[in-house]
C-alpha positions in Angstrom: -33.6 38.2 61.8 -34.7 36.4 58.8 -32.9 39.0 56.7 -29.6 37.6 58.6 -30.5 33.9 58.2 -31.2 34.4 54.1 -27.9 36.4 53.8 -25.9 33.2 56.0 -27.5 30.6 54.1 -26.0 32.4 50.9 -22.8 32.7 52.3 -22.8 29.2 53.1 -23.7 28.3 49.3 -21.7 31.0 47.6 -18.3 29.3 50.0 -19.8 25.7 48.6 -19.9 26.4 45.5 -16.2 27.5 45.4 -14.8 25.0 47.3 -16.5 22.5 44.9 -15.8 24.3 41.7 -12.1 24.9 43.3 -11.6 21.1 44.0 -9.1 19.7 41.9 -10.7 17.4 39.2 -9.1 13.7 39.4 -5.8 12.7 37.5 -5.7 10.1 34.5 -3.1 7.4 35.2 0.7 8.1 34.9 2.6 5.9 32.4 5.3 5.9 30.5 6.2 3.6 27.4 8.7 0.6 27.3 11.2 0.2 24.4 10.2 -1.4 21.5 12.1 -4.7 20.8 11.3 -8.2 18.9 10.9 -5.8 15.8 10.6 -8.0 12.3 8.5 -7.2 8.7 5.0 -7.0 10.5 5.6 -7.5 14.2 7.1 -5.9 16.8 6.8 -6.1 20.6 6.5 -2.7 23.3 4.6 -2.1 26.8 4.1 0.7 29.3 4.9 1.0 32.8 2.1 2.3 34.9 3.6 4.0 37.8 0.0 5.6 39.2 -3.5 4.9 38.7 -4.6 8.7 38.5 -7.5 9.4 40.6 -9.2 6.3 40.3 -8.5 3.2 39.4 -7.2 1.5 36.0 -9.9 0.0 33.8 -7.7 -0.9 31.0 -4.4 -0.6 29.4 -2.7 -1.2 26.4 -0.3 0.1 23.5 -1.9 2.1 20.5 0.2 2.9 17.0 0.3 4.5 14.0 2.5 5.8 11.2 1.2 9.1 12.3 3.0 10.7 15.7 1.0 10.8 18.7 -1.5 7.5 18.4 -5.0 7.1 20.1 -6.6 4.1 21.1 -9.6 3.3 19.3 -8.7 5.5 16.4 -5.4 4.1 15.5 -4.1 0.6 16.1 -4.3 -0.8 19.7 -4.1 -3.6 22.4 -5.9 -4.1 25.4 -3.7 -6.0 28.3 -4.7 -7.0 32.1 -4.0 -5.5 34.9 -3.3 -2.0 36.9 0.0 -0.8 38.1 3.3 -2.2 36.8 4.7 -3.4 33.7 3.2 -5.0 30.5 4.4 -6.1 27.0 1.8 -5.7 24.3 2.6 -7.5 20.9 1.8 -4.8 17.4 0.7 -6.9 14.4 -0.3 -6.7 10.8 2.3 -4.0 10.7 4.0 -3.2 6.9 7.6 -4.3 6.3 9.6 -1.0 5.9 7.2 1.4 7.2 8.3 3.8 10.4 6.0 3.6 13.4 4.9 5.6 16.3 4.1 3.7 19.5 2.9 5.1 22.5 1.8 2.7 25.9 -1.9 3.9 27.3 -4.0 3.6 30.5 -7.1 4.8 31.3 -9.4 5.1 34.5 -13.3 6.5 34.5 -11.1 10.3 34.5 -9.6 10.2 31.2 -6.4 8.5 29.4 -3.0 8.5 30.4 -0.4 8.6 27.5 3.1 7.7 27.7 5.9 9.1 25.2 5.9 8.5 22.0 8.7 5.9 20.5 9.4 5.4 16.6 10.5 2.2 15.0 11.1 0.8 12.0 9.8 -2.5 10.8 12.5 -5.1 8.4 12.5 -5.0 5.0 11.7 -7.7 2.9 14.6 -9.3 0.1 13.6 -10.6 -2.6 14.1 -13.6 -5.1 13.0 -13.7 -9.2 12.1 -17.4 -10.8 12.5 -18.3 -14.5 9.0 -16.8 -14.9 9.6 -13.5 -14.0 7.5 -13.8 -10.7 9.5 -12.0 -7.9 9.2 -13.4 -3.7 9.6 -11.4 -0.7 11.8 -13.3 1.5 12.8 -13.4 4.8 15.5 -14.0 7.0 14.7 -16.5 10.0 17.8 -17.2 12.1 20.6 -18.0 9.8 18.2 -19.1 6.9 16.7 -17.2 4.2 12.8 -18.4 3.2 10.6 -17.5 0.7 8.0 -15.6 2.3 5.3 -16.5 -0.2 4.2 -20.2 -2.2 5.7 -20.8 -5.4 4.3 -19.8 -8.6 6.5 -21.0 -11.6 5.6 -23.0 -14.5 8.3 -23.5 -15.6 11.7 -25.2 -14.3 14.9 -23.6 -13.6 16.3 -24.8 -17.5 13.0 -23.0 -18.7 10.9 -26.3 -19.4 7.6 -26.0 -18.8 6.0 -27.9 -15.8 3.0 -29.6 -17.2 -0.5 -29.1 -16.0 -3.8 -31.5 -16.8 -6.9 -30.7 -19.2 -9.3 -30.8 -17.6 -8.1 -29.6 -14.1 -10.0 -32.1 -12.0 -8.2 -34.6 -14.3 -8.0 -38.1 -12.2 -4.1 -38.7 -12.5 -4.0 -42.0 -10.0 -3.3 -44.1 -12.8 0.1 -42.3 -13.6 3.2 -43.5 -12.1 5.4 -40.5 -11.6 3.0 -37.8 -12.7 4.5 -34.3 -13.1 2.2 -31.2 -12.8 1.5 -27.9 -11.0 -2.1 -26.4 -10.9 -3.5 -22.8 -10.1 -4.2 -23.0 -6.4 -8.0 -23.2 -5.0 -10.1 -24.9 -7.5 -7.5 -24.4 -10.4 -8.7 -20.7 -9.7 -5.7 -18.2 -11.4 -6.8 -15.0 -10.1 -5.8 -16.9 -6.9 -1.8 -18.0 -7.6 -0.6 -14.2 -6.7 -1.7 -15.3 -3.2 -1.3 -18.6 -2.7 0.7 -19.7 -5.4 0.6 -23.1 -7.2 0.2 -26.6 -6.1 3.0 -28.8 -7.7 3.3 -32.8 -7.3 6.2 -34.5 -5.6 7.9 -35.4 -8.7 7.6 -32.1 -10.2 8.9 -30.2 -7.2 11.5 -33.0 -7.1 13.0 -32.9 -10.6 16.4 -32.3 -11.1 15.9 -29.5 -13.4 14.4 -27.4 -9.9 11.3 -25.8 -9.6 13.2 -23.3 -7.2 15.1 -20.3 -8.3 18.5 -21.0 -8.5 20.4 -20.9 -5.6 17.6 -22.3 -3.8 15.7 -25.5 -2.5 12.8 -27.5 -1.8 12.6 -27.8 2.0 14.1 -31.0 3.4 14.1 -32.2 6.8 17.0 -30.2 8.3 15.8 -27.4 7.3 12.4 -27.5 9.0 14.1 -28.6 12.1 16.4 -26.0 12.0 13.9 -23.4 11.2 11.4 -24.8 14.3 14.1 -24.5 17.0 14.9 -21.3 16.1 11.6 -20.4 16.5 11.0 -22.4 20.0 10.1 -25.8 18.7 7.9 -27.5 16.7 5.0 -26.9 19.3 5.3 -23.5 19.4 6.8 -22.3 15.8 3.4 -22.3 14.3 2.2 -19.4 15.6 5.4 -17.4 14.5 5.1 -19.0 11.0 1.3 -18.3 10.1 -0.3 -14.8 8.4 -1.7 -12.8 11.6 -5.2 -11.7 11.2 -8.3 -13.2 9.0 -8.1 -12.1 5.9 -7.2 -15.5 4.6 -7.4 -17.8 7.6 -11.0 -18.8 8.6 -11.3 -18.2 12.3 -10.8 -19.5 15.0 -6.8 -19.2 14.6 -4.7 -20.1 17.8 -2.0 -16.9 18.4 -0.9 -16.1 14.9 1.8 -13.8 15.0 3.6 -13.9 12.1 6.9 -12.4 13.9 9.2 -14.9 12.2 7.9 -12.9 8.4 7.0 -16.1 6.8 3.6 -15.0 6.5 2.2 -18.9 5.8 -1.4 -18.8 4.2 -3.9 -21.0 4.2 -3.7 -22.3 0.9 -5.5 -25.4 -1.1 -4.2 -29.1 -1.6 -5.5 -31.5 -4.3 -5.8 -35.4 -4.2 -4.5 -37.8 -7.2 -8.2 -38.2 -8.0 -8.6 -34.5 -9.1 -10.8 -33.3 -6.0 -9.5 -29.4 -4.0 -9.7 -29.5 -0.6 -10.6 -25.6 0.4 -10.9 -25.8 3.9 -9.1 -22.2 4.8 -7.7 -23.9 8.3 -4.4 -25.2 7.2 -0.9 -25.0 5.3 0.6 -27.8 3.3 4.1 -28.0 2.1 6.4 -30.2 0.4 9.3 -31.9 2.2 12.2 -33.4 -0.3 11.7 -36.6 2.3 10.6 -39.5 0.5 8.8 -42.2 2.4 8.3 -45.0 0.2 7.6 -45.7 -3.4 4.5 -43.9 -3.4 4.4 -41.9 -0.4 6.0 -38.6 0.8 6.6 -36.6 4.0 5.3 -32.8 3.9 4.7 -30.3 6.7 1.9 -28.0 7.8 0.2 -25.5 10.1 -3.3 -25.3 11.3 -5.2 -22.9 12.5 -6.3 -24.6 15.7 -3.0 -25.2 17.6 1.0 -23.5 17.3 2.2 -26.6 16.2 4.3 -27.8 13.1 3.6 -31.2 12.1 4.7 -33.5 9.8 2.3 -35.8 7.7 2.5 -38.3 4.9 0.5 -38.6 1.1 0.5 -39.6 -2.4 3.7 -38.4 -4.1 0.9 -37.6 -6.7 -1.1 -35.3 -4.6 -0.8 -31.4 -5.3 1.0 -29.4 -2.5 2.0 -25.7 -2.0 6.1 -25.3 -2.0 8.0 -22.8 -0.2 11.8 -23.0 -1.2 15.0 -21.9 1.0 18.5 -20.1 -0.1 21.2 -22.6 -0.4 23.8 -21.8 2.3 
């Protein structure tokens, strides 16, 4: 009798254990990946569509890229969006201009990953523009313009006359009436002007011998207002202006994109009196706009809000300059 009962009992867990080990093992979620669109020099915008959750439910979601085919998250670039079933757009950034991408949308559940298929793009390729110096400018096109995508660098004007500069660099230049200078950016720092260019004063950048290339202009008024609305208005251009990331901008930074290719930096400014302000939060930029005798309108971008906003100072004060093709 107990012979029986021991064989049963083994029955019972041999037909357990293959039932168990037979069970199927829980799906991933099912997704597949959305188009890319919105695609410029470092940004471009894609999504997934998740049309099951798998055998559990969705803990997170996403897009994940590379150069390479077949991205993972984690290892390669990726976003992380809310939500479960449905659609989602994701936003890729700090992508290089003319480079092909592969983008595939992800979700995942305590099982394992989905993956959707892959999709290849390519990202916009910059133009470019050479001064008198020999210093050559990516540039982008925004709408129907064409910016410089980096601060101006020249010393010299379009004629080939030098742009002066003070000895010593901190040189107090308040007394001067119409003082004409450009300065290595951040402290008079040169190993800096590559990336942030030079700081020029109102008079210099407003010389009719040009501090632009030829064919090209210091921004005026029109041409910021025409640059903002294409990109959604002065409240919200900012973010499509500014350099994505923080390599150069000091956190926090308010939904820097960069998708417009303009790629604004944080750079320096410096006062009549000789004194840099290096604060890392904002960019200044030279208007042609002229408020008064000694006064000047300029725009800028902070790292705390998506605005543009215009300001006033010292047509003696040292500003970055970013110059626009002549139409």
């Amino acid at each position: 009798m107990k012979s029986t009962i021991k064989t049963a009992t083994f029955i019972l867990l041999l037909s357990l254990i293959y039932i168990v080990s037979c069970k199927k093992k829980p799906d991933p979620p099912i997704i597949t990946t959305i188009p890319v669109t919105g695609i410029s020099y470092k940004t471009a915008l894609s999504g997934g569509d998740v049309t099951s959750q798998g055998g559990d439910y969705v803990t997170g979601r996403g897009i994940s890229w590379d150069s390479l085919a077949n991205p993972k998250i984690v290892v390669n670039g990726w976003t992380i969006e809310q939500g479960t079933l449905g659609t989602y757009e994701s936003m890729l950034v700090e992508l290089s201009p003319n480079t092909t991408y592969y983008v595939r949308a992800y979700a995942k559940n305590l099982t394992g990953i989905g993956y959707g298929s892959d999709v290849s793009f390519t990202t916009k390729k910059y133009g470019s523009v050479t001064d008198v110096d020999g210093n050559i400018y990516e540039t982008a096109d925004i709408g129907t313009q064409v910016w410089m995508a980096e601060n101006l660098k020249t010393t010299k004007y379009q004629n080939g006359d030098l742009i002066g500069t003070t000895t010593p660099i901190k040189l107090d230049i308040s007394d001067q009436i119409t003082p004409k200078y450009h300065w290595d950016n951040y402290d008079g720092t040169e190993s800096n002007v590559q990336t942030y260019g030079k700081l020029y004063t109102w008079y210099a950048v407003t010389d009719n011998r040009g501090v632009c290339p030829a064919g090209w202009h210091i921004t005026t008024e029109v041409d910021l207002e025409e640059l903002t609305t294409f990109l959604g208005g002065i409240n919200e251009a900012g973010s499509k202006l500014k350099e994505s990331g923080i390599s150069h901008w000091i956190s926090p930074r308010i939904l820097a994109t960069n998708e417009s290719g303009f790629s604004a930096l944080p750079g320096s400014d410096r006062d009549i009196h000789g004194n840099f302000q290096l604060n890392g939060f904002s960019s200044k930029f030279w208007t042609s706009q002229e408020l008064d005798e000694t006064k000047s309108i300029f725009w800028s971008l902070s790292g705390n809000n998506n605005a543009v906003a215009n300001a006033n100072t010292d047509k003696g004060n040292g500003l970055s300059v970013r110059c626009v093709k002549d139409k």
